[in-house]
N, C-alpha and C positions, 0 to 999 in steps of 0.2 A: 415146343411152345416156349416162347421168349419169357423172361423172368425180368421182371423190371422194379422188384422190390429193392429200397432201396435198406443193404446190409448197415446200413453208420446209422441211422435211424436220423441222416443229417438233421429235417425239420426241430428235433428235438435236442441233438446236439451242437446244433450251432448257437443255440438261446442259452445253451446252459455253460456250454465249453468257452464260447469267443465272451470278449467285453466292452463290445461298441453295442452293447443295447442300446435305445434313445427311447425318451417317453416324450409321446406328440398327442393331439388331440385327433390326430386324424389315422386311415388305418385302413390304406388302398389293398385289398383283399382280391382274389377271383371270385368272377361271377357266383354270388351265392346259390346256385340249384346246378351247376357245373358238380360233376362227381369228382373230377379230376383233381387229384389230391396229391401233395408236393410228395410223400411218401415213393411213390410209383407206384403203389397199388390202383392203380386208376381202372376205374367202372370205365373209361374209356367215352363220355361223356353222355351217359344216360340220359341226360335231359339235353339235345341240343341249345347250344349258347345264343343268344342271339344275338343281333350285329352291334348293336346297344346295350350292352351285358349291364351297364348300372346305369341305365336310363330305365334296364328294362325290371332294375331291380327296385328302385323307385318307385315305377308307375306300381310294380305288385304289392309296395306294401298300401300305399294310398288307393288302390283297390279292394287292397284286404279290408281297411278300415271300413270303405264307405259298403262293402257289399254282407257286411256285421250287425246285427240289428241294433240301434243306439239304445242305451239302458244310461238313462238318465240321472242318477242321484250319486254322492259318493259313498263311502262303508260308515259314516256319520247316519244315512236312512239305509240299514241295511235291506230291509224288505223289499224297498224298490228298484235298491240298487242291483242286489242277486236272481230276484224274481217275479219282477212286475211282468216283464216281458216274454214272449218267446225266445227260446233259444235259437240262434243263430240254424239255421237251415243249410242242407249240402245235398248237393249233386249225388246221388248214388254211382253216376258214369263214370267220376272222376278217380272212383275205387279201382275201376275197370274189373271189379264183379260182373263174371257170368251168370249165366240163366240156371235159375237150380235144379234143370234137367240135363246143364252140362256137366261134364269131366275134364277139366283142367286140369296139367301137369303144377301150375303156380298159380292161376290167378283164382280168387275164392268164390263159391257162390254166392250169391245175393242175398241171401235167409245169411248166412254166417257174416257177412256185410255188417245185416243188417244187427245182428245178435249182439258183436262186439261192440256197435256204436253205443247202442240203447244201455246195455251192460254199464259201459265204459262213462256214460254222462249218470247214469244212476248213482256209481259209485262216488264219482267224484262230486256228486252233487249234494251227498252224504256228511262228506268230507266239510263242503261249503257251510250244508246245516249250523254242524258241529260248531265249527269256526267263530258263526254267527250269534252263540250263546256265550262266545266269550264278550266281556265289556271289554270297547277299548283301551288296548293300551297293555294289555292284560293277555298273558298264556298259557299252554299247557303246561301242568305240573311236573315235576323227577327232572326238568331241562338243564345237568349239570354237565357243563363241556366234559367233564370225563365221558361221558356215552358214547364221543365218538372215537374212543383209544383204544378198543380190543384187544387187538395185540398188536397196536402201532408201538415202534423201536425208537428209545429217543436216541436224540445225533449224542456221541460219542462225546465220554470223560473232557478228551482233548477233539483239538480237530487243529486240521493242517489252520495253517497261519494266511495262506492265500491258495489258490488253485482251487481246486473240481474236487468232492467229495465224492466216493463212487460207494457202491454195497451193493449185495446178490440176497434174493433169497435162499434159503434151503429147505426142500420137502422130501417129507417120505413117501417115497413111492416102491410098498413090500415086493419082493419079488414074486409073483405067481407061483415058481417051480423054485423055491428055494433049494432044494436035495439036489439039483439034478444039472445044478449050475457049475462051471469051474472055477476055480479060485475062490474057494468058499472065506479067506481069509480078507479079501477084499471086501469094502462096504459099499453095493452096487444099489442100495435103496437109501441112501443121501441124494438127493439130487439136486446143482445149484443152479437157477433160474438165472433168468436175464436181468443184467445190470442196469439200475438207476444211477444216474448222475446230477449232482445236485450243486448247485451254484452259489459260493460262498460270498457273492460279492457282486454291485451293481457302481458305476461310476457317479451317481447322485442320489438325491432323497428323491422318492416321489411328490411332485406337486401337487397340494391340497386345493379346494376351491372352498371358501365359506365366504357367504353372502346376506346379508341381510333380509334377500328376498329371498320368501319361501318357499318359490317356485327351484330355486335355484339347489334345493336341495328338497328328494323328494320321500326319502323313509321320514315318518309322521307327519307328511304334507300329501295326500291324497288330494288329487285334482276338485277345486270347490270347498275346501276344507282349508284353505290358509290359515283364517282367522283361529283354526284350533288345533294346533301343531300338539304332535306328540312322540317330539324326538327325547328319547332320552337324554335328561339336567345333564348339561356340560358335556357331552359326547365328545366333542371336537376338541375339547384340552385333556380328557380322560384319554383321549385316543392317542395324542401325543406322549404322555405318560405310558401310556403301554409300549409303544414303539419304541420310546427308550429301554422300557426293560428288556424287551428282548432282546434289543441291539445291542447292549452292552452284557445280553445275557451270552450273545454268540462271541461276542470279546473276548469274554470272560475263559469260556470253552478254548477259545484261540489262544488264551495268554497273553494277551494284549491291553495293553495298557492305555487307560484314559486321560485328557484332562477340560480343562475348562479351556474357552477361547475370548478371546477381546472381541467378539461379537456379541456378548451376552447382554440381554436390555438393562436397563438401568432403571432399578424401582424409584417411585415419586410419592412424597408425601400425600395423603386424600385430600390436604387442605390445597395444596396447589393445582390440581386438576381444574381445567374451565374445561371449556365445551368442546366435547369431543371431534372430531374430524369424520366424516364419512364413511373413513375405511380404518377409524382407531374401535376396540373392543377395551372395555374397561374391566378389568379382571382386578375386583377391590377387596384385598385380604386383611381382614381383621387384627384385633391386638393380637390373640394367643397368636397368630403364626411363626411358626417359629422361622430364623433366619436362614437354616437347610433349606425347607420348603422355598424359599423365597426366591435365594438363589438360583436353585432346581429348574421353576417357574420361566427366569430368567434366562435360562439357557435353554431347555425346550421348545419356547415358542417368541423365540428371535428368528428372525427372517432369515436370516446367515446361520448355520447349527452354533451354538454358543458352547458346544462340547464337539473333540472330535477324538480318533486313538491318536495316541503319540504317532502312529507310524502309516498313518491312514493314505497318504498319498493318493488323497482324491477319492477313495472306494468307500460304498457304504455300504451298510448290511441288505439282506432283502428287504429290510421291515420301518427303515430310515424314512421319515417324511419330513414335508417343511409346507409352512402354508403358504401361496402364494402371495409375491411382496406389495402390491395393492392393499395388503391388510395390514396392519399393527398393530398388537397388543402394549395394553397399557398397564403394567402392574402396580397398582399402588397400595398403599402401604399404610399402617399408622406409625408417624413417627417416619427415621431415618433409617437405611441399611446400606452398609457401602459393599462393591461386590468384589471380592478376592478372587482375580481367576488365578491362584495360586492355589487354590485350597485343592483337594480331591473330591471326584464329582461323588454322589452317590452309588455304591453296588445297588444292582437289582436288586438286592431283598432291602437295604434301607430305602432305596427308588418307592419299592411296593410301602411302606411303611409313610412315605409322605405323598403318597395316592391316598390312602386310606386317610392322613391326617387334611389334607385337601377337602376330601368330602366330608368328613366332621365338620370342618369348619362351614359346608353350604347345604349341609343338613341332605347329602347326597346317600338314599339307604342301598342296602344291599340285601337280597332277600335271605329269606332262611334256606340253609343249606340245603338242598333238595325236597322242597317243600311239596304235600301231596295235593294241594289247591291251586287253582291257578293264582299267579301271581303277577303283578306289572315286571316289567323286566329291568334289573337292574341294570343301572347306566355302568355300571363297575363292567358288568358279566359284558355289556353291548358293548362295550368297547374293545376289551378285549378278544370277544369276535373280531370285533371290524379291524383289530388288527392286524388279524391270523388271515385276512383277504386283501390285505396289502400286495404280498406278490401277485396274485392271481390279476389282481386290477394293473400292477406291472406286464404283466405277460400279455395282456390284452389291451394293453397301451389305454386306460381308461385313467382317467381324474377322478378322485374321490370329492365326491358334494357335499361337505358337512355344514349342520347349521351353525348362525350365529349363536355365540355362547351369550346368555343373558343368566347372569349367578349375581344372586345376593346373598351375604351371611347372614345365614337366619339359626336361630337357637333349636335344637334339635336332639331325640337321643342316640350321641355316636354309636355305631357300630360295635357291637357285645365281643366276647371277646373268640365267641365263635363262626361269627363274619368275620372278622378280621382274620381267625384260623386260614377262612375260605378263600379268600382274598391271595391270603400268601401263597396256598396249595396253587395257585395259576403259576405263580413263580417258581415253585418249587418243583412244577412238574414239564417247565415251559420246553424242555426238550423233547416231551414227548410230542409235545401242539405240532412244534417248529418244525420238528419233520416233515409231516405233510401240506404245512402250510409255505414253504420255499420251495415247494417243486408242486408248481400248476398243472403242467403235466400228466402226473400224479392224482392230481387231486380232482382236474377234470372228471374221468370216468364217476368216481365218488356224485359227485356233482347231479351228471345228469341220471345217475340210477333212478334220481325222484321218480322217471315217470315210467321205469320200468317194469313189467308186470309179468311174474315169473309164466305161466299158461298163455300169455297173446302169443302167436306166431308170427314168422317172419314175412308171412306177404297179408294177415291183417292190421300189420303194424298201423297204416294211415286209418284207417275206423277209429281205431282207439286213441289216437294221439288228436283227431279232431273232435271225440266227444271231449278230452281233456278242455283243450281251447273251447270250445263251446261254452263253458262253464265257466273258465276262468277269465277269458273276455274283457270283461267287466273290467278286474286289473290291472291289464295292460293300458284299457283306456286313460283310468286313474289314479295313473301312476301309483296304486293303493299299496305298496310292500309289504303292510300290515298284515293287511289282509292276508297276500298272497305266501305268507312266512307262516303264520298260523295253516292254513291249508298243508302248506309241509309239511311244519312241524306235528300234524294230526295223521298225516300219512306216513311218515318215516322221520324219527326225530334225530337218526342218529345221522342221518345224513342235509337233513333241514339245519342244523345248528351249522354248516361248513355254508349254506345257502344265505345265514341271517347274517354272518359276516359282508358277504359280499352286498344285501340289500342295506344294511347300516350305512354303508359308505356312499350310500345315495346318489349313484348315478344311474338314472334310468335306463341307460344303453344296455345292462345289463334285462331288461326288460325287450328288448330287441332278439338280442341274444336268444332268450326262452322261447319267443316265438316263430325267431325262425327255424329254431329243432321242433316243435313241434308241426310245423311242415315239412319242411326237408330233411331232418333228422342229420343237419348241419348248423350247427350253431353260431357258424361264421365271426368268431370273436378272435383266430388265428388262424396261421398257416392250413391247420391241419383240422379235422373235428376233433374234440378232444373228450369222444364220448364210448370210446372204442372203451370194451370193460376191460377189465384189468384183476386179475385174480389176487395179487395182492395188495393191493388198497382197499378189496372187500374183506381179505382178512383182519387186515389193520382196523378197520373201522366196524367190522361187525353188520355189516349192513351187507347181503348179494348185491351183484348188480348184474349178471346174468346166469342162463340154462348151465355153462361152466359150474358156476356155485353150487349146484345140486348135489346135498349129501347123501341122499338114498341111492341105493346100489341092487344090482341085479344083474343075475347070470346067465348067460346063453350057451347052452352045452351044444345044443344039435346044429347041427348045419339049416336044417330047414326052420328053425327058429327067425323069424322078425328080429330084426336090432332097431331099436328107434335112432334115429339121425342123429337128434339132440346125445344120447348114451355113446355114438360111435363116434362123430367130434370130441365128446369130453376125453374118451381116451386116447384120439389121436392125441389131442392136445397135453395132456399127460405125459406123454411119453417125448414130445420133444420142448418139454417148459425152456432149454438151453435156446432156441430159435428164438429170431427177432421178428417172426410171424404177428403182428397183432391179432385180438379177438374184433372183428373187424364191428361188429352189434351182436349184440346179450339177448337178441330176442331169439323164441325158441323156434328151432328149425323143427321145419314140416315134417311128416311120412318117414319109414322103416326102410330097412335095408336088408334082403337073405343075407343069412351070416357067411353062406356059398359063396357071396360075391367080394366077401372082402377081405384084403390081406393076410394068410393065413399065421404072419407073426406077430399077429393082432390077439389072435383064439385064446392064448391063455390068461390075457388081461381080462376078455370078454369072460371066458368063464369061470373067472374067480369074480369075476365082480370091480369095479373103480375102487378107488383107495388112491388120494394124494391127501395128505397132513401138512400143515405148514409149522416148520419145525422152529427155523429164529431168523433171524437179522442179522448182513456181516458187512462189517465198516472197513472201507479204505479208500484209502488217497491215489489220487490217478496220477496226481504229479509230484508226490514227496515217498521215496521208496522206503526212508526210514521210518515213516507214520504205522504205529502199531495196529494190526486189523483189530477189532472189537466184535464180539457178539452177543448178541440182545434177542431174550424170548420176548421181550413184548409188556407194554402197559398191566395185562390182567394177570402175568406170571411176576412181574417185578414188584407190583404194588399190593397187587389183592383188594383192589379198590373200585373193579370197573362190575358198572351194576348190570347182568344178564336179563335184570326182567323189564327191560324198557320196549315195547312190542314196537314191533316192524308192521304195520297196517299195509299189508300185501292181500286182504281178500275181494275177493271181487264179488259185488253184489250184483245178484239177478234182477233186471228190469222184471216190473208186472205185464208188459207188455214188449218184449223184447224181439219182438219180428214185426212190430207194426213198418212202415215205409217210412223211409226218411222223406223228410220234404224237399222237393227238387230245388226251391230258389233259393238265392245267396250262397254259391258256393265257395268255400274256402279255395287257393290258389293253390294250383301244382299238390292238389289231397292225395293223387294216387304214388305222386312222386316216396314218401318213406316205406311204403309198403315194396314198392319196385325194388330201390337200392335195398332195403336187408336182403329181400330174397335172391338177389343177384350176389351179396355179399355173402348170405348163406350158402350159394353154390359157388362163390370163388373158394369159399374154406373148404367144401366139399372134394375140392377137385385132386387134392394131394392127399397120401399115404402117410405112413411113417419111415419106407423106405426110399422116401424120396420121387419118388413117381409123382405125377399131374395130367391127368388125363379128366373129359368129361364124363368117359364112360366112368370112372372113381365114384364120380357122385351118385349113380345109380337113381337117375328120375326117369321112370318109366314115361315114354312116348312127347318125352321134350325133346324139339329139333328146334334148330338153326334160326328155322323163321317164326319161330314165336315170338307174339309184339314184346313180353318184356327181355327179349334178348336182340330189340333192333340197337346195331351201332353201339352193340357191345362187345369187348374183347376180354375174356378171361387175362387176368395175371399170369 
């Protein structure tokens, strides 16, 4: 059997390694329900393409729309907005459930169809309740960005000065037969995983969009709700400020030195300001401010960067923005200030220090330190999400939509001196963020675990992903963010807070994105899906995101012993962590396995039981051989600061009526399509051993042949 994976993992090494990235508005993709994935891993084109591939991808989503039931109101009337109506109706046939007197090798019976759906909208309707007793504007308690650091590694003391940053995991994986091994002196239960490579550098800032109109930027502008915006105060100059800290924070790491440039605005008396221009924003800072700030101001949000490194030759960090030059900021002043670009700019920690002094001055608060109530969300905290989604909306060639900043100095009380503590701990910790937030990649799998659910299987995958949309709907129509971040954030907070970054920055495409994984369980936002789980990024963040995660264990001694599927992958997968094998979906593979039928160099893993630990983080440079490696246990061993008890809402609630019939009209498009591709990708994974073998018979599915419908015009890897 041909092997067409590809070993360079090019897709992902050509974004990170080469440096002609371009950011455009546009972003010609392959046909989105095409399996065929630039990887080689290709399902071989499970869903036939049609002639019309974005004609035909068009017509499906303005079908999806119209064939939805309209839910009239936006999250301002939430009662009619969530639940006046019927939920959206679906096809049962599109599951391609059998008759529950049949026995299918893959495809589910009808009653289990129907179990998962009713299940699947109960819970997450639960979820909506919830959400809906918060007032707007306003969220779940304990939400402090460290939750998502478990044992995330921050980037290293130093770091090369240009080039590819690379690092391996290392796990313990005990030896079963320790006594009986040779080379007892050898350390043969270290084991170092597959290499990350991470990208120190992009040749511009990312283009900002802010507009006046409220449409034009949609986090706190729900569709019908203009007139009552509820973006967080100053987002959009807050968000510049962060980007500078971390950009000068990765400098900083580098050794590289800053300074000002002859681009920087030019402050104006308040008394000479007349009538603003169209596309001028007036940013009017009071007496105290001091002249740091001023200049700071000045050089952040100049259309040209008003700072650059000494030695920058064009390149700028991942986290570099600029807004685009249609707009002007206007700083004025009381009084005069002339602007020295001699002087030396700000370090990140003075940087942080006239963030903070910024929003004293416009009465901009920050909440208490992990407060147990719900609280509005600080424009401080939102920001610097929305910074940390910088690359990702790089990687997916997306525009950030931020609103028009409308700030007045108003008399207020500053910040205590334990926000301000809080404030600087973003700074002080920003290598741990930085990590995962410059490698999208990465941080994708994190991403889409939102909607994975440890007990769904891999051929009821589309049941449960359409009772999702069914419920969330409403959303997508209205452009709601809020809304739909609270829903997260109530379902898994530790992986919602990486979700509120990317809805802060208000472009609704990323609302596209959502909904075409939860059809096709392709996201279409890049080359590749970027939803394949990833065992260490769930360690870093604390959050599973698939059946791999599973820490309970259990032993199979006899041969005529059952091995569940899901237990026999996890230890193949164990055993070759060094393979560029992705986990191709997190969802849990079907049915058992005789222990008879499988590799007998397997037996001793099987009967002692799983065991892989993640031990630490190790740093090196791909292109600088003198760059010293570094090793890092991780956030919750370095710091002692990351909190355990923030729950993971992984439970599934029982419908009261959970085998009623779905109702046949308005079906959702291509429903049976995520169910098909996991379980085709649950038997490409099936197919290989650990000595290398790939055969069908491997996977052990009793009386699956050739011509079963979900293996038409499919070709194993």
């Amino acid at each position: 059997m041909k092997m067409t994976w590809d070993l360079g993992m090019d897709h992902v090494r050509s974004w990170v390694l080469s440096g002609d990235y371009e950011l455009d508005n546009s972003f010609d993709r392959p046909f989105a329900w095409s399996s065929t994935v630039v990887t080689g891993l290709s399902e071989a084109a499970i869903v036939p393409q049609p002639e019309n591939a974005s004609a035909h991808s068009d017509a499906g989503a303005e079908t999806h729309a119209s064939q939805i039931t309209e839910l009239t109101a936006a999250s301002t009337a939430p009662d009619s907005f969530w639940s006046s109506k019927p939920f959206p109706t679906l096809n049962e046939q599109q599951f391609l459930a059998v008759a529950n007197d049949v026995d299918d090798p893959l495809i589910p019976k009808q009653l289990e169809v129907r179990r998962i759906f009713h299940n699947g909208r109960h819970t997450w309707q639960q979820l909506v309740s919830q959400a809906l007793t918060l007032p707007r504007g306003t969220f779940p308690s304990g939400l402090d960005p460290s939750i998502m650091l478990q044992d995330m590694p921050p980037l290293p003391e130093s770091l090369p000065s240009k080039g590819v940053l690379a690092g391996a995991p290392t796990w313990l994986v005990p030896d079963p037969e320790p006594d009986t091994r040779d080379g007892a002196d050898l350390d043969l239960d270290n084991v170092t995983g597959t290499t990350k490579y991470f990208r120190l550098s992009y040749p511009s800032p990312i283009n900002c969009i802010i507009s006046p109109d409220p449409s034009a930027c949609h986090y706190g502008n729900p569709s019908g709700t203009a007139d009552a915006s509820n973006t967080p105060q100053g987002l959009a100059i807050l968000t510049m400020c962060w980007s500078y800290i971390l950009s000068t924070r990765l400098l900083q790491l580098q050794n590289r030195k800053i300074h000002f440039t002859d681009s920087c605005l030019r402050p104006v008396p308040i008394n000479t300001v007349g009538d603003l221009a169209e596309n001028e924003i007036l940013v009017h800072l009071p007496k105290g401010a001091s002249f740091r700030l001023v200049h700071w101001l000045c050089a952040i949000l100049a259309p040209q960067s008003g700072w650059t490194a000494d030695d920058q030759g064009g390149l700028c960090t991942p986290w570099d923005a600029a807004f685009a030059s249609n707009v002007r900021f206007v700083i004025a002043i009381e009084g005069e200030v002339l602007i020295n670009t001699e002087m030396e700019p700000p370090t990140p920690t003075e940087a942080t220090d006239l963030l903070i002094e910024f929003c004293n001055l416009f009465g901009i608060g920050h909440e208490p330190h992990r407060s147990k109530d719900p609280t509005p969300l600080s424009p401080i905290k939102a920001a610097f999400l929305a910074t940390l989604a910088i690359p990702f909306y790089r990687m997916a060639k997306l525009e950030p939509h931020l609103p028009w900043p409308s700030l007045k100095p108003r008399q207020a009380a500053p910040l205590n001196a334990d926000q301000e503590a809080d404030v600087h701990r973003y700074t002080t910790e920003a290598r741990y963020y930085m990590t995962l937030s410059m490698h999208p990649y990465a941080l994708g799998p994190v991403l889409w675990s939102i909607f994975w659910q440890p007990e769904i299987q891999c051929n009821v995958v589309s049941p449960w992903l359409a009772a999702i949309t069914s419920v969330i709907e409403p959303a997508f129509r209205h452009c709601d963010f809020e809304m739909l971040i609270k829903i997260f954030l109530l379902r898994r907070p530790r992986v919602a807070m990486w979700w509120h970054g990317l809805f802060l920055l208000g472009n609704s495409k990323i609302l596209h994105f959502i909904r075409n994984y939860l059809t096709t369980l392709d996201e279409g936002c890049s080359y590749d899906t970027l939803s394949r789980p990833d065992i260490v990024t769930s360690v870093w963040t604390g959050a599973p995101q698939s059946y791999q995660d599973e820490t309970t264990t259990a032993a199979y001694h006899d041969l005529s012993m059952l091995v569940p599927r899901a237990a026999l992958l996890q230890h193949r997968h164990t055993l070759t962590l060094r393979d560029p094998w992705p986990l191709f979906y997190g969802w849990l593979p079907f049915g058992s396995v005789p222990k008879g039928t499988v590799e007998p160099d397997l037996y001793p893993w099987l009967e002692r039981g799983h065991h892989r630990e993640y031990r630490h983080w190790t740093w090196w440079s791909k292109d600088d051989a003198s760059f010293q490696p570094s090793t890092h246990a991780g956030y919750r061993q370095e710091t002692g600061r990351f909190d355990p008890a923030v729950p993971d809402n992984l439970k599934l609630l029982p419908s009261p009526n959970y085998y009623a019939p779905i109702p046949p009209t308005g079906s959702l498009p291509a429903a049976f399509e995520p169910s098909r591709r996991a379980t085709l990708q649950m038997i490409n994974h099936s197919l290989g051993n650990i000595i290398g073998e790939r055969s069908l018979s491997t996977a052990v599915i009793p009386e699956l042949k050739q011509s079963h419908p979900w293996l038409k015009d499919w070709t194993p890897a």
